[in-house]
C-alpha positions in Angstrom: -18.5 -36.0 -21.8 -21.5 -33.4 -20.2 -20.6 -35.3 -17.0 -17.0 -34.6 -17.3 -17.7 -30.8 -17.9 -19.9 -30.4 -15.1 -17.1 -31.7 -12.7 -14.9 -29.5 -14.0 -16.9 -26.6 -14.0 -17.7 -27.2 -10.5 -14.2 -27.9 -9.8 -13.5 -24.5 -11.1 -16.0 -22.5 -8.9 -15.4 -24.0 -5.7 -10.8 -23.2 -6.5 -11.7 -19.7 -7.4 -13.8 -19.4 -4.3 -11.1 -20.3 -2.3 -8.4 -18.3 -4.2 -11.3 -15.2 -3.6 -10.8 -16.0 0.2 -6.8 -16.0 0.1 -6.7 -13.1 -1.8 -8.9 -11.2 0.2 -7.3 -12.5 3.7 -4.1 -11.6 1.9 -4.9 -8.0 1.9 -7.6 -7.4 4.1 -6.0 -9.3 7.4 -3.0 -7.3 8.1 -5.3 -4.3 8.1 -7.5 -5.7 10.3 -5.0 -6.2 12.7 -3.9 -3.0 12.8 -7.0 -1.9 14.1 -7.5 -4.8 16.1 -4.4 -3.8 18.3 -4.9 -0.2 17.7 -7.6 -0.8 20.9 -4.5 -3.3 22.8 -4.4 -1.3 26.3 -0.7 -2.8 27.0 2.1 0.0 26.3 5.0 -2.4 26.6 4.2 -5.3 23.5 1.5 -4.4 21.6 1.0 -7.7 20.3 0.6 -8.8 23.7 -3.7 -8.2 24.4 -4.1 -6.9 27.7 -7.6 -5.2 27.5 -9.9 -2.5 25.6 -8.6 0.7 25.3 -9.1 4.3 23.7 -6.5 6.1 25.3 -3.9 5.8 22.5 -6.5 7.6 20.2 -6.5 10.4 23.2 -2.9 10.8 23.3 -2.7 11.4 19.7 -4.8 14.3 20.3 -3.1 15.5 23.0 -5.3 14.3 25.9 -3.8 13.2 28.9 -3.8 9.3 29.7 -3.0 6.6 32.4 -1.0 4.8 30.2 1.2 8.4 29.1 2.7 7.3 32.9 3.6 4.1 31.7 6.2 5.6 29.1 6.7 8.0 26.6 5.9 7.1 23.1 4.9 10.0 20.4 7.3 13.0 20.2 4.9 15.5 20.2 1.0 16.1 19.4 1.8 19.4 17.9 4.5 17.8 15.7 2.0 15.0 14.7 -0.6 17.4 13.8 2.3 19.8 12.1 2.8 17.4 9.9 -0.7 16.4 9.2 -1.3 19.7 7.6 1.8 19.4 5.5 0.4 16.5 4.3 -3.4 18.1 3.3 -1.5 21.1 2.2 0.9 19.3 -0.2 -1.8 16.4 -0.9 -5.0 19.3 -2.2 -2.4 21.4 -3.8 -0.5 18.5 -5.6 -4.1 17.1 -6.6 -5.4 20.4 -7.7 -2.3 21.3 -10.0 -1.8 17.3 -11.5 -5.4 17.2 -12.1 -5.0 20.3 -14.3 -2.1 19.2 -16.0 -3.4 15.5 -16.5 -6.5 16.6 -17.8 -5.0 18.8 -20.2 -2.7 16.4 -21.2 -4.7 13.9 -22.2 -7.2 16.4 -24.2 -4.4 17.3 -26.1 -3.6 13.8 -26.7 -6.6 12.8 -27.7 -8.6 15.6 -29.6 -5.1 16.7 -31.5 -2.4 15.5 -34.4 0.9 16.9 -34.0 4.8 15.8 -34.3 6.4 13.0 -32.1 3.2 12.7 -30.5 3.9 8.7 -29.6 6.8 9.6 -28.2 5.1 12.2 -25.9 2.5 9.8 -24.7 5.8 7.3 -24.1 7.3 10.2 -22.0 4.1 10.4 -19.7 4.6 7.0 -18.5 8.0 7.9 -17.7 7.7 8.6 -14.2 5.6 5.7 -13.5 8.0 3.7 -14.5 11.2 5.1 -12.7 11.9 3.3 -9.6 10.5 6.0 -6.6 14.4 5.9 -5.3 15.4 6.9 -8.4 13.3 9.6 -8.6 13.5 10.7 -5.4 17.2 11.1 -5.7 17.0 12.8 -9.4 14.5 15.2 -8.3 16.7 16.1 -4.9 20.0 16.8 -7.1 17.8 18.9 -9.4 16.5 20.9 -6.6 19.8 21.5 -5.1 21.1 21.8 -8.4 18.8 24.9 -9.2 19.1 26.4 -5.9 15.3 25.8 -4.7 15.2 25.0 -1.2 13.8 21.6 0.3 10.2 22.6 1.6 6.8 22.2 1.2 7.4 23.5 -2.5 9.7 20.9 -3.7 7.5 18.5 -2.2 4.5 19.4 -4.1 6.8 20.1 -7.4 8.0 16.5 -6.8 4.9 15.2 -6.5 3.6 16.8 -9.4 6.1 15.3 -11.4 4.3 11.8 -11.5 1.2 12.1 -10.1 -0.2 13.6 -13.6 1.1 10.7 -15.0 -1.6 8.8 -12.9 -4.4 11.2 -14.0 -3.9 11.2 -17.3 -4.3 8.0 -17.5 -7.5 7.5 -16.2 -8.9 10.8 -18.2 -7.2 9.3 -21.1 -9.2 5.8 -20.6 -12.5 7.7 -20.3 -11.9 9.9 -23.1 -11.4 6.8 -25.1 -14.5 4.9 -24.5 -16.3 8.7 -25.5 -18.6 9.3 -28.1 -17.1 11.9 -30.6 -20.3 12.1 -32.5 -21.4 14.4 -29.7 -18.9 16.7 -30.2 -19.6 16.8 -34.2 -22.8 17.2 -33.4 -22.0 20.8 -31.1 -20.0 21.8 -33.7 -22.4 21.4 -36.4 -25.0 23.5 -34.4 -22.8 26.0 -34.3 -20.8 26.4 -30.9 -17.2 26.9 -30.6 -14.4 24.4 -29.0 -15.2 26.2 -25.7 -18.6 25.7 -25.4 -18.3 21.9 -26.8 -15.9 21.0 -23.8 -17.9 23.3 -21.3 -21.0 21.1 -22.3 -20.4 18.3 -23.7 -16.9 17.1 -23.1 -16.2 17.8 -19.2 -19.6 16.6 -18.0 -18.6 13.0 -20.2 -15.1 12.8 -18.9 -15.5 14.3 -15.5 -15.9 10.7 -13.7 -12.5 10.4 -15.5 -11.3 13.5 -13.8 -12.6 13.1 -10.5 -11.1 9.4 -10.5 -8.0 10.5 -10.8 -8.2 13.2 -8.6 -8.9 11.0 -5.9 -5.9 8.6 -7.5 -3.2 11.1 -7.4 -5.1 12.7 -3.5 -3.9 9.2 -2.1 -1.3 8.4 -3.7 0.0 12.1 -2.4 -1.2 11.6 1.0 0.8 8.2 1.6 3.7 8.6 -0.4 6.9 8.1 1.6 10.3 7.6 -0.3 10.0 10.4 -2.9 8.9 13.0 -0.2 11.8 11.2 2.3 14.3 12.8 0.1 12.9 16.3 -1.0 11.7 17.0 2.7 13.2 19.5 4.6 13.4 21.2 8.2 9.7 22.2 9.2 8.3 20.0 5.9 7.8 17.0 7.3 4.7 14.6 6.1 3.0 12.5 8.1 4.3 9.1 6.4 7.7 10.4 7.0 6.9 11.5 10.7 5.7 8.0 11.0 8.4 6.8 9.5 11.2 8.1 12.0 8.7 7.0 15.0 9.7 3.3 13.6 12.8 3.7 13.2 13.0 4.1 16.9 11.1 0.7 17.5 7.0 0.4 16.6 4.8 2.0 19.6 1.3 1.2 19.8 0.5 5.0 18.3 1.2 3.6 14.9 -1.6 1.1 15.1 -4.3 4.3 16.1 -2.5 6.8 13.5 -2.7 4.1 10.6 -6.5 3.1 11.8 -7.4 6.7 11.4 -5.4 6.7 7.9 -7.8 4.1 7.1 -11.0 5.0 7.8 -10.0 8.8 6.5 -9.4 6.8 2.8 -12.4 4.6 3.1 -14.5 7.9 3.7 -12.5 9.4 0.8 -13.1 6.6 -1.5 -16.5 6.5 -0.3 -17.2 10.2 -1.1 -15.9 9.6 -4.8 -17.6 7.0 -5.6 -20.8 8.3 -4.4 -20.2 11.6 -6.0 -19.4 9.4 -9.4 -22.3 7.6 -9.2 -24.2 10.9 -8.8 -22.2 12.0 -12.1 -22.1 8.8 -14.8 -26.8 9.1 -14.3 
């Protein structure tokens, strides 16, 4: 019988080391061969290697290259770059207002008793939930609806709309694994509900809060079919500038723009884990 378990226990370790390894090539190859041919020097198929090249990073930027002669392929470095800053500007402002309102959220949630409050915490998930099409196409006929005009505003109103959602639920997971007895003990000594959550509550919870900042700041950057339909002239993102650039066929550009998107989220993550690590000791 002990000889029967052992087999099957090795059994086990050696299929979940091989389902470790088709996962992981599941997700991890396509990005690596985007970068890969992010460096492919031929202009006509990308997929196609015809030798090392940086020049589509230069051309990005707006440098002049041998293989711009070959053909044209981006629109425009200053429309590139254009809508890079829309996407930092909606991105920081989305993740500074959703943070806010998720955070508040789920203090209320959790530190309060009041009416229907189930049904409130149902209506949070809401938005996760909906389809992004859907969304996207309620939250356009509301905004023509109301008369506000399709710009960098409605993006960030749009984006607002479900991306507290998101950080409520991570505050709300780290304000549940909190020890209230610290909070008793503040009050008990005297200090009000201000001086509890300026010292004792936000330094417990903000790893909660700085999560899902970071959360909702990607989620922002990249989103593309919600911001596809509340976009308008002189708003556009950069996954919707990317977007139309494929819809005219896939040019090696992509591969460099979506390398950079990479390592910009791996510094990103990076940053927030080490500045959550720095936190949680």
């Amino acid at each position: 019988m002990t000889f029967i378990i052992n087999i099957i226990q090795k059994f086990s370790k050696q299929l979940f080391s091989i389902y470790g390894i088709i996962f992981f090539s599941f997700i991890y190859l396509p990005l690596l061969t985007v970068i890969f041919l992010s460096f492919n020097s031929n202009p006509i198929n990308m997929m196609v290697w015809d030798g090392f090249t940086f020049d589509w990073y230069k051309s990005i930027f707006g440098y002049s290259t041998k293989l711009d002669e070959d053909a044209i392929y981006l629109e425009s470095t200053d429309q590139l770059l254009s809508s890079l800053k829309n996407s930092l500007i909606v991105s920081i402002t989305t993740t500074t207002i959703s943070t806010i309102i998720g955070t508040m959220t789920a203090l209320a949630l959790a530190r309060f008793r009041f009416k229907f409050k189930s049904f409130y915490r149902a209506l949070i998930f809401l938005p996760m939930l909906i389809p992004d099409i859907v969304l996207g196409i309620a939250l356009l006929i509301f905004f023509v609806t109301i008369g506000i005009k399709l710009s960098l505003l409605s993006i960030i109103i749009g984006h607002c709309t479900f991306l507290s959602s998101y950080v409520f639920i991570v505050v709300s997971a780290r304000l549940a694994g909190m020890n209230e007895t610290f909070e008793e003990a503040s009050f008990d000594l005297g200090a009000n509900r201000l001086t509890t959550f300026r010292k004792i509550t936000l330094p417990i919870i903000s790893p909660g809060i700085i999560g899902g900042a970071l959360l909702a700041f990607i989620i922002s950057l990249d989103d593309l079919v919600i911001t596809y339909f509340i976009s308008g002239v002189g708003s556009t993102t950069l996954p919707v500038f990317i977007y139309g650039i494929m819809r005219r066929g896939i040019k090696p550009e992509i591969n460099a723009i979506a390398t950079l998107m990479i390592v910009a989220s791996l510094i990103i993550a990076g940053a927030g884990l080490y500045f959550r690590s720095k936190t949680t000791k």
